[in-house]
C-alpha angles and dihedrals in degrees: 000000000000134000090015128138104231121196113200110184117206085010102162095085132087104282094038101055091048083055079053101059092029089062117019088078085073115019144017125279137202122199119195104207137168098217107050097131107056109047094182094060083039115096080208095066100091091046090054090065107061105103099218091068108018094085090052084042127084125174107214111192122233139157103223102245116045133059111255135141086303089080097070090063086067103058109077086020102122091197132051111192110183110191092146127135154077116307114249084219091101136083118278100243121150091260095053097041084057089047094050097050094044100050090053100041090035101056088037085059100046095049088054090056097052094034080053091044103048123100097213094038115194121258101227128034120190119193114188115238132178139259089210090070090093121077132265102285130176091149099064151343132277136221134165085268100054114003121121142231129226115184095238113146095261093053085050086060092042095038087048096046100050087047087054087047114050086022081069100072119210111187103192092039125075100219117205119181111204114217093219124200125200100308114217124207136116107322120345111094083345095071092060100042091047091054096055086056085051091058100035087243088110099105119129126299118247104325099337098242107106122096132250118212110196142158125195115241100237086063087047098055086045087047083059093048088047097056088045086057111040097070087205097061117117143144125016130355130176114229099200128126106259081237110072112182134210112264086240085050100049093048091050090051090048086058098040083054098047101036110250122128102184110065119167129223120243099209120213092256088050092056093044086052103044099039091079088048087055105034106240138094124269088227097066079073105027104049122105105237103179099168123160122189102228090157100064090030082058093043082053091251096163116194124245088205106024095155121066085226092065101048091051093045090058096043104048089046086061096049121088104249093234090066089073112026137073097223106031 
């Protein structure tokens, strides 16, 4: 994709700012962000300041919910990118339920109005979706033919976001939602679980069993590009290596790459007794997520990291040693 006005909506974290990088070499990006104003409170604000992108970056404040002069960015844009809302690493009390489900429904629905409402619309619109719509499975993969829905609390968001989003028509503009799994990269998820190996406490999660669906960022952003790219392309698409490894696996291959041999188990009463402490739910770690991408792998999508060992591989060799070891 080159010469293209890309929109990415809730663009500081992670994934967005890897968008970012993948595509400002060669076109112009957008990011919607809440916190334009202030760069110190903004997770953007190093990447602003790398010289090779800044001048293709620019940061448009929203807030997520209501029209303003962010809109006109929008009209002449050829690619719409939502990654906005609130993160699922909380606790799931009845504030932040309501929060999770409003930032997603509530900027969905804001990007259909000005698509809608543009004169120039965009031609492709991407929603982010989630991996961990599918139920807890440990018997066999999903994939958006067969695979299978439980009501827990994260398929209700996901269920929730992908109906706001395809239930909006618009009608100049092709929509795709991208069933994401845990996306690895530097930094991101990656940051947390490396530092467990640093500190031989990266054993396996609960029992170890469980699967762990995951796709490296670099494919995610080429996925992107892909879509972009196959005019036929609509509806929903899983973006998931077509690898997935066990939970007990991944965290072995974490320590062979990064050269530690103890790591520790974190058993299943452990978990239930350290997520309040931290703030976040024991079944972000302890939920089967088995998701293959049969979609992409039909459209002849092929992976540039299909194996956990050489994700891990390229993204170890681009962290500072001293990151993830005690004595770097």
């Amino acid at each position: 994709m080159k010469n293209k006005k890309i929109i990415i909506a809730g663009g500081t974290g992670f994934i967005g700012r890897q968008l970012a990088r993948y595509f400002s070499p060669d076109n112009e990006i957008v990011i919607l962000t809440r916190n334009s104003h202030d760069l110190s409170n903004n997770a953007f604000a190093d990447f602003t300041l790398e010289g090779a992108y800044r001048n293709n970056v620019t940061l448009v404040e929203w807030n997520g919910k209501d029209a303003g002069s962010w809109v006109a960015a929008i009209n002449g844009s050829d690619l719409v990118v939502n990654l906005a809302g609130k993160s699922v690493n909380c606790r799931y009390n009845a504030t932040n339920r309501q929060e999770i489900f409003d930032s997603r429904t509530n900027t969905t629905k804001a990007l259909a109005d000005a698509i809608n409402k543009a004169a120039n619309p965009p031609t492709l619109w991407i929603n982010a979706a989630s991996a961990t719509i599918y139920r807890d499975a440990t018997d066999r993969p999903q994939d958006e033919y067969t695979g299978e829905y439980h009501d827990d609390f994260s398929v209700q968001v996901c269920k929730l976001w992908e109906h706001t989003f395809f239930n909006t028509a618009t009608p100049a503009t092709r929509k795709i939602a991208l069933r994401i799994a845990i996306t690895l990269g530097e930094g991101g998820v990656m940051v947390p679980y490396m530092t467990l190996c640093k500190f031989a406490l990266g054993g396996k999660q609960g029992n170890g069993h469980q699967m762990f669906s995951w796709v490296h960022i670099e494919d995610l952003c080429r996925v992107i590009d892909f879509a972009f790219a196959n005019e036929d392309m609509q509806g929903v698409y899983n973006v998931s290596s077509p690898n997935p490894v066990t939970n007990k696996r991944f965290m072995r291959e974490l320590r062979l790459a990064t050269g530690h041999r103890i790591g520790l188990p974190a058993y299943q009463w452990m978990l239930a007794i350290g997520a309040p402490v931290i703030g976040t739910e024991k079944e972000l770690l302890l939920k089967s997520r088995w998701v293959l991408p049969a979609r992409l792998l039909e459209k002849g999508f092929v992976f540039r990291y299909p194996s956990i060992q050489n994700a891990f591989k390229e993204i170890i060799g681009k962290v500072p040693r001293k990151r993830y070891h005690l004595f770097g």
